[in-house]
C-alpha positions as CSV (number, residue, x, y, z in Angstrom):
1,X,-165.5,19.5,34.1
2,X,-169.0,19.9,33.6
3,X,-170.8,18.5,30.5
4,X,-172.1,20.6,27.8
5,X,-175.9,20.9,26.8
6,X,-176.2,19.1,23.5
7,X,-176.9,21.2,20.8
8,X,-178.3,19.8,16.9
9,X,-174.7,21.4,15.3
10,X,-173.2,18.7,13.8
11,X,-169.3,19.5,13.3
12,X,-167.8,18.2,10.0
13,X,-164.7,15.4,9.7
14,X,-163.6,15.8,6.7
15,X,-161.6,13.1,4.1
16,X,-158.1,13.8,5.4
17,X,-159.1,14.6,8.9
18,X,-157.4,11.7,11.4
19,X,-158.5,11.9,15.1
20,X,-155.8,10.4,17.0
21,X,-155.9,9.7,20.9
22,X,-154.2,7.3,23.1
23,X,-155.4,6.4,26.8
24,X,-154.2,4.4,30.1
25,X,-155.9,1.1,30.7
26,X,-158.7,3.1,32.8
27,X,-159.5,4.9,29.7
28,X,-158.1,8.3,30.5
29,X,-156.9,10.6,28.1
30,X,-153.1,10.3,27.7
31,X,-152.1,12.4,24.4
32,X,-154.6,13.8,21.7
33,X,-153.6,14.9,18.2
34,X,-154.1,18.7,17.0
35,X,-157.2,17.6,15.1
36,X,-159.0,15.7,18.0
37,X,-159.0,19.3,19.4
38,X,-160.1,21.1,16.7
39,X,-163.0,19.4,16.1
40,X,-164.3,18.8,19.9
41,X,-163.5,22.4,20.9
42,X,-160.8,21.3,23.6
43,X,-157.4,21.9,24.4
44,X,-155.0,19.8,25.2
45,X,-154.9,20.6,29.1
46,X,-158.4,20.4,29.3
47,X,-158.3,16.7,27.7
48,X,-155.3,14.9,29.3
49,X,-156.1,12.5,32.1
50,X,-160.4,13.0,31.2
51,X,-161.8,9.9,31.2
52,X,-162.9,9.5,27.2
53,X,-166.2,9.4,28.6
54,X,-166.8,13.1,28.7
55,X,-167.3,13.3,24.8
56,X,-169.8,11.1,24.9
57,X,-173.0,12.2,23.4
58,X,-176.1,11.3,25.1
59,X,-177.3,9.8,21.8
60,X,-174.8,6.4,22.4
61,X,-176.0,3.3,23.5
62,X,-173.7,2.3,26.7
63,X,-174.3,-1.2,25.1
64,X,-171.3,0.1,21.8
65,X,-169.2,1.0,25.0
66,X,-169.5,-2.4,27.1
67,X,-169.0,-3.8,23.8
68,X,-165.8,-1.7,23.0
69,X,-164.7,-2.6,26.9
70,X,-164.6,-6.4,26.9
71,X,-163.3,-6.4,23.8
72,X,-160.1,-4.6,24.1
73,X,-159.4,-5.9,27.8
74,X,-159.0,-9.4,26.1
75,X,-156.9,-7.1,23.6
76,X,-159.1,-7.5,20.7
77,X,-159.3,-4.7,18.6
78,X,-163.1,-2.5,17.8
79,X,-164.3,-0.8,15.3
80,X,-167.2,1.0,16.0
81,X,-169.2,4.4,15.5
82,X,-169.4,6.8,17.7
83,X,-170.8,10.2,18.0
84,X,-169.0,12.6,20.1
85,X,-170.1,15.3,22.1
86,X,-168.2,18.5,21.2
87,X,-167.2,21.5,24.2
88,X,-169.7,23.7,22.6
89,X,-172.6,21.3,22.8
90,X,-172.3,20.4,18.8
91,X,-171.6,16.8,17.9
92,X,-169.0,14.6,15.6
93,X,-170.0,11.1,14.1
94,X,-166.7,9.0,13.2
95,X,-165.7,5.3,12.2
96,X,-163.5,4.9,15.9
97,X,-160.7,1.7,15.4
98,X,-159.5,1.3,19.2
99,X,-155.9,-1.2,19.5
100,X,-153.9,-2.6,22.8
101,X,-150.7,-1.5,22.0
102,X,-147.9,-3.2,24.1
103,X,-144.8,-2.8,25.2
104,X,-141.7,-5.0,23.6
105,X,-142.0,-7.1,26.5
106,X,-145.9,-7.7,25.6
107,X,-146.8,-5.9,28.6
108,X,-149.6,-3.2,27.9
109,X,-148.7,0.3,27.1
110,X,-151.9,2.2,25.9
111,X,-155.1,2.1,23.9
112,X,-154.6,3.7,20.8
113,X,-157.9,5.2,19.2
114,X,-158.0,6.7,15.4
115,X,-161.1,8.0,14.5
116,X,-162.1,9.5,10.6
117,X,-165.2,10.6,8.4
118,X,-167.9,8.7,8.1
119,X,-170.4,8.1,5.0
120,X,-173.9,9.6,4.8
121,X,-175.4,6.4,4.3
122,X,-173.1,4.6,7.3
123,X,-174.3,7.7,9.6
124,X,-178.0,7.3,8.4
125,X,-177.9,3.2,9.2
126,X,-175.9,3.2,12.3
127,X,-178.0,6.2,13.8
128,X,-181.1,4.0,13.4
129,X,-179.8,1.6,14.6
130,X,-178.1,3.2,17.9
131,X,-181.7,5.2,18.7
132,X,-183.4,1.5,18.6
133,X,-180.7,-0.1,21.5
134,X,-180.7,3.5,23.1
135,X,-184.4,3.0,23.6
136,X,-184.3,-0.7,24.5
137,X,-181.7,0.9,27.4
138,X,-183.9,3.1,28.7
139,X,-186.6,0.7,29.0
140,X,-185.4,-2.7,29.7
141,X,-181.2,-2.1,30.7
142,X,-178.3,-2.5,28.8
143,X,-178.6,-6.4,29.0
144,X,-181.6,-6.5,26.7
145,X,-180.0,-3.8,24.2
146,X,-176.9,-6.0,24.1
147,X,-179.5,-9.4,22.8
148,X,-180.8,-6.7,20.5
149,X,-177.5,-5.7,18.8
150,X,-176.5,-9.4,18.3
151,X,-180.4,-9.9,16.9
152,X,-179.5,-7.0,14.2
153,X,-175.6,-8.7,13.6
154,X,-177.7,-12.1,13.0
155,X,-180.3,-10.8,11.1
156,X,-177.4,-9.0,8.5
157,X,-176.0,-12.1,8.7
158,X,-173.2,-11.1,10.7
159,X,-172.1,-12.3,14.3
160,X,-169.9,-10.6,17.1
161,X,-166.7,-12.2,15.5
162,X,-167.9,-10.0,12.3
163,X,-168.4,-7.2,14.3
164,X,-165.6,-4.9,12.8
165,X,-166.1,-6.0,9.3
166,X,-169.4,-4.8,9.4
167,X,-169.0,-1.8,10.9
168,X,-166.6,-1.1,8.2
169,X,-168.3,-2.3,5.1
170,X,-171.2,0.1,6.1
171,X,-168.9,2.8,6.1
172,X,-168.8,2.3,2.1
């Protein structure tokens, strides 16, 4: 599927709007919700077994991703934000909460994503803050954009174990 051109359209979540996906360990698309497609502009056929990887908007540090990624393979759960990358080009900011869940048996079944609105003031901070490590990337690699996220945790006096909690107290 190829990739739209980004656009500066910014498409709204509203207050009661729950995005809902659930992927296979490899992080492909397994079942979306009718507002997930709404919002990015896809069907159903054209999301199931994607990698979640083709909504993402140039605009996101890889670092929030490798973050996300060895977190949930120990089975941790991450909240995060993350701005999509709609079909049209047009983009989504939301307050993502990613879970293992597992089988009775404890054996993995999926990774289950919900996804809602976001506040102005949570968009404005977070956006700062993901242009800084999306610069650090670009110049010195994922590794030093990684030491600069857990520099900005520190200096809010925060830590990676706080990592959620943060992201969701600046969503107040």
């Amino acid at each position: 599927m190829e990739r739209p051109t980004p656009t500066d359209v910014e498409h709204e979540v509203t207050s009661v709007d729950m995005i809902v996906s659930k992927s296979d360990a490899e992080g492909n698309i397994t079942y979306t919700n009718p507002i997930f497609m709404k919002i990015s502009g896809y069907t159903q056929g054209e999301l199931l077994d994607q990698p979640h990887a083709i909504l993402r908007h140039p605009d996101m540090p890889k670092v929030i991703f490798k973050y996300l990624w060895d977190n949930i393979k120990e089975g941790k759960d991450v909240t995060a934000y993350v701005k999509n990358l709609c079909k049209d080009g047009g983009f989504y900011w939301v307050l993502a909460q990613v879970r293992v869940a597992k089988n009775p048996d404890g054996s993995f079944r999926n990774y289950v994503s919900t996804r809602k609105q976001i506040t102005d003031g949570a968009k404005e901070a977070i956006s700062t803050l993901y242009a800084k490590l999306l610069e650090i990337e670009k110049s010195d690699g994922v590794e030093a954009s990684e030491q600069a996220l857990m520099d900005f945790l520190v200096e809010n006096g925060q830590s990676t174990a706080t990592f959620n909690d943060f992201m969701m107290q600046l969503n107040k």
